[in-house]
C-alpha positions in Angstrom: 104.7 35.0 61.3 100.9 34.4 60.2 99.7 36.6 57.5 97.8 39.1 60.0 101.1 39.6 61.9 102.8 40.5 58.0 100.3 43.1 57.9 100.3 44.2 60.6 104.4 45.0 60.2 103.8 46.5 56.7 101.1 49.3 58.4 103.7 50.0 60.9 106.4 50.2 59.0 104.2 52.8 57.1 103.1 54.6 59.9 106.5 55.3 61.1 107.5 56.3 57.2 104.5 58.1 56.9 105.5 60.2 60.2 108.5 60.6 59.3 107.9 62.3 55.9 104.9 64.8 57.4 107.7 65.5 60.3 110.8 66.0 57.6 108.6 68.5 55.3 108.0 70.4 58.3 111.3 70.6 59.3 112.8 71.8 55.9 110.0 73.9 55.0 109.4 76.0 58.5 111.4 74.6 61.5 115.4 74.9 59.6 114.4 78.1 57.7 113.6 79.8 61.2 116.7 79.1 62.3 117.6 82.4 60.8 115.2 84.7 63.2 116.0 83.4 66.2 118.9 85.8 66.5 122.5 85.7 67.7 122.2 85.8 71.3 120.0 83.2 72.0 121.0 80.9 69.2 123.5 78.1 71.2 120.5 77.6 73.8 117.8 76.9 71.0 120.3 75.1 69.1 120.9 73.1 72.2 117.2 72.5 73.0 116.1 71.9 69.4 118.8 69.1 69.7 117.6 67.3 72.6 113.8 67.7 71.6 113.9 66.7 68.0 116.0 63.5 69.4 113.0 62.6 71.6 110.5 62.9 68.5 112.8 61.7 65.9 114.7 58.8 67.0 111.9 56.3 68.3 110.4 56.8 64.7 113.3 56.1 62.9 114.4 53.4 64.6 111.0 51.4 64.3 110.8 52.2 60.5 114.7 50.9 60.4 113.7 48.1 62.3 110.0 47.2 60.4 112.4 47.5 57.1 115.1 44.7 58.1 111.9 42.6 59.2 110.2 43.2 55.8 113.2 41.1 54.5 112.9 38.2 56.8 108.9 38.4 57.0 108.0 39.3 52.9 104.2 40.0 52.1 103.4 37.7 49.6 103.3 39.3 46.4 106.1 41.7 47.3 109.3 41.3 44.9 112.3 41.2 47.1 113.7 44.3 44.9 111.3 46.4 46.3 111.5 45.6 49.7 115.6 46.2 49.5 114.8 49.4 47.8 113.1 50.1 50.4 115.7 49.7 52.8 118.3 51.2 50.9 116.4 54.7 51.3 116.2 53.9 54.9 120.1 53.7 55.1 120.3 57.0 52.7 118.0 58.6 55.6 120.3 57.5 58.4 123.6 58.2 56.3 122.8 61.9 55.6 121.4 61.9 59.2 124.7 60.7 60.5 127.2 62.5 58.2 125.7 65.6 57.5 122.9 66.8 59.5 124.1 66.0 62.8 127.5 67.6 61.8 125.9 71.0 61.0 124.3 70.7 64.2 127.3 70.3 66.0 128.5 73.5 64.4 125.8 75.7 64.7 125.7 74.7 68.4 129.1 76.9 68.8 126.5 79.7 67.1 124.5 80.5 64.6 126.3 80.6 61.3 124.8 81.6 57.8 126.6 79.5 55.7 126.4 76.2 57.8 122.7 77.0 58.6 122.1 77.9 54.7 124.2 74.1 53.9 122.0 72.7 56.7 118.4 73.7 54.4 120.1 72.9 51.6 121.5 68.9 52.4 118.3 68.4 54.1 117.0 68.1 50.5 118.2 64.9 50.7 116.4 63.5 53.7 113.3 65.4 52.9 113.5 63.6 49.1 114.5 60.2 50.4 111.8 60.0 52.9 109.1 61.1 50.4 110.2 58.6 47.8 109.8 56.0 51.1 106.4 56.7 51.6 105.4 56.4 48.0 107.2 53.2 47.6 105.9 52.1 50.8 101.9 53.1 49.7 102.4 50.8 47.1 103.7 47.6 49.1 100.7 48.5 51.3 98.3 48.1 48.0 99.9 45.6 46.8 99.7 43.3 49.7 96.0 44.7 49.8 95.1 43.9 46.5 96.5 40.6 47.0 94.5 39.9 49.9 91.5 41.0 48.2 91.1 40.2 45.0 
């Protein structure tokens, strides 16, 4: 890969962190907490539809911020320590982790219904995603400057 083509992987890879923090804060700050008004008899269907939709809005983003992350490894701005690259990556696999084994479990059990204490454990572990992906797009701001500064000393 030329230099243009590095680049041009480090602004996607923060574009798709950078999405995925704006759409994490708005999940844990207004989408989960309404959770709790959409009321008992209509609560498996939404559950259901948020399910589906959010897939179609999440996964395409995550996966191209997974994927930009792995090639950050093999295609390193110059100027970029490997350590931060790998931490980096380590958040993304925090992200999926909590993804995998907690948030998509809660989901599975509020499909059978809306339930206070999984919904209120739902909020509350989506702390984790919401923290991991904010700490991503800082650390991924300053790759992006530092591969800028670089370039333009």
């Amino acid at each position: 890969m030329n230099d243009l083509q590095i680049r041009f992987l480090l602004l996607t890879h923060l574009a798709s962190t950078s999405y995925m923090t704006g759409l994490i804060w708005f999940v844990q700050c207004v989408h989960y907490p309404l959770f709790a008004s959409v009321g008992e008899e209509g609560f498996r269907n939404y559950e259901e539809r948020h399910r589906v939709l959010t897939t179609w809005v999440v996964a395409p983003a995550m996966f191209l911020e997974g994927a930009t992350a792995v090639l950050l490894i093999w295609f390193r701005p110059a100027g970029l320590p490997t350590w931060l690259i790998l931490t980096g990556l380590a958040l993304v696999v925090v992200n999926w982790l909590s993804t995998a084994l907690i948030q998509v479990p809660e989901h599975k059990r509020l499909a059978g219904g809306y339930n206070r204490t999984v919904h209120e454990r739902l909020v509350l572990t989506n702390w984790i995603r919401t923290a991991g992906w904010s700490l991503r797009t800082m650390l991924v701001l300053w790759m992006s400057w530092t591969v800028m500064s670089e370039a333009n000393p």
